[in-house]
N, C-alpha and C positions, 0 to 999 in steps of 0.2 A: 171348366167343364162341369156341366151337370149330373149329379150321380142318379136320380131320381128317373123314374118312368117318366115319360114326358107329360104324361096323362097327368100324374101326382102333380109334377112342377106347374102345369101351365094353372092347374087349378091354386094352386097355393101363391100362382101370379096375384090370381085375380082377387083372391080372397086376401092379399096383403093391399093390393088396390086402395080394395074396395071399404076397408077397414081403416086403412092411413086416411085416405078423403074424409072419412067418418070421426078419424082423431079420435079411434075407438081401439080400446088396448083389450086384449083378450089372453085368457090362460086356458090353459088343455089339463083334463085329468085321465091318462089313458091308460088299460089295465092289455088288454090283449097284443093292441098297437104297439105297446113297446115306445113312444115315442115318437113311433113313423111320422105322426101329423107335426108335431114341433118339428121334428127333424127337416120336413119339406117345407115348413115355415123359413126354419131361419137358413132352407139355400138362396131366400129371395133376399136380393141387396134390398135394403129400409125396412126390412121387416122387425128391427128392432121399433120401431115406432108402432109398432102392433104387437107383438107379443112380450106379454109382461113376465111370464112364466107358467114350467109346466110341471106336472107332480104325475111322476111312473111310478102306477101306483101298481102293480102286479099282483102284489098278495094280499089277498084279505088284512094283512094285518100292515102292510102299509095304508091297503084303504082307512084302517082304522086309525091308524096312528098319525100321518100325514093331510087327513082329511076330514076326519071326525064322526069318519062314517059307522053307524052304532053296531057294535058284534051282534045283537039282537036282530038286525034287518039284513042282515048276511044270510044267520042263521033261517030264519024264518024264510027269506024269499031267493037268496040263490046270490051267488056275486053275479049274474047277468041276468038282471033281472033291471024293470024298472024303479024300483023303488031303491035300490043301491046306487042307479046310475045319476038320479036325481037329487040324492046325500052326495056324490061325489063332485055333480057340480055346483050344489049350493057349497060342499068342503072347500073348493078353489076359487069359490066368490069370496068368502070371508075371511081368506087365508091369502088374497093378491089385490093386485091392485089397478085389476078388471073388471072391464065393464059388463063382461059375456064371457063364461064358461061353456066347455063343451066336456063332458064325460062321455067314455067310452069304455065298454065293457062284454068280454065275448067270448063263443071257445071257436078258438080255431085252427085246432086239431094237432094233427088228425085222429087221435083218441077224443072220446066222448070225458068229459069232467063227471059225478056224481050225481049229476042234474038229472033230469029227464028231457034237457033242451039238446036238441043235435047239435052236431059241428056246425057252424055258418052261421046260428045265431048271436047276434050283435044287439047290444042294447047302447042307447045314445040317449045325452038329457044334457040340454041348452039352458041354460040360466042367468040372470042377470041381478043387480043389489036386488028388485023389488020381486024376487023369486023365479019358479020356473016358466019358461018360456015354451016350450017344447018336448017333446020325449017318442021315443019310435025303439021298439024292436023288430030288428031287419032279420031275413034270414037270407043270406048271399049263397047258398048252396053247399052239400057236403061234397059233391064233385070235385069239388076245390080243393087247390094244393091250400097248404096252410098260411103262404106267405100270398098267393092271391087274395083270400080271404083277409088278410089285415090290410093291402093294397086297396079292396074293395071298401074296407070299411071308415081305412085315412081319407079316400076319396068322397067318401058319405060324407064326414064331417066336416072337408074343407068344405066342400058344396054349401054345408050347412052354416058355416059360417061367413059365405058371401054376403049375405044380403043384412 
């Protein structure tokens, strides 16, 4: 039985697919998700052939400590922010043994963090050995419950890791 939205699963189908064909191993660094994204990785059978590992990195100071990511770029730009996001997944490129990194980073409520960025903003950064590949700050809406808002944003970054 599938625990997953269907939505979640069917994407984390394709995105195991798509990545075993490619004999392409990928790690997750997620801070808001909680997980979500590994978690709907490994409900797909052979998804071990894709997923090398992931690092819940929640607090600032796992980002720092489990990733490398420097307390100085916390400080200065926000833990969702791009320049954190893209320290966290060059931290899971040089700390696994993946080809592609996905980081993710977010508030998703329903309290506001210290920041001046509202609920539903999401920041994401795709990386691989020869650096970053990508980077987007999303903002999925503050209407949102708070467990939509990490649904939405695990769904961003299977998407993101289809191709």
């Amino acid at each position: 039985m599938n625990i997953l939205p269907s939505i979640l699963f069917e994407a984390a189908q394709i995105m195991v697919a798509n990545n075993s064909e490619a004999k392409r191993k990928i790690a997750t660094a997620e801070s808001c998700t909680g997980g979500l994204v590994s978690a709907a990785i490994t409900e797909i059978s052979g998804s071990s052939a894709v997923l090398d590992r992931s690092f819940i990195t929640y607090s600032n100071e796992a980002k720092q400590e489990m990733l490398g990511v420097s307390k100085t770029i916390i400080a200065e730009n926000g833990a969702v922010s791009l320049p954190v996001v893209r320290a966290m997944a060059m931290g899971a490129i040089d700390k696994s043994n993946a080809a592609i990194a996905i980081s993710i980073s977010g508030i998703a409520g329903p309290k506001r963090d210290d920041s001046d960025k509202p609920v539903g903003t999401v920041a994401f950064a795709l990386a691989d050995k020869n650096g970053l590949l990508n980077e987007t700050i999303e903002y999925f809406g503050a209407e949102l419950s708070r467990s939509e808002i990490r649904l939405k944003a695990a769904l961003f970054a299977l998407n993101w890791l289809r191709s």
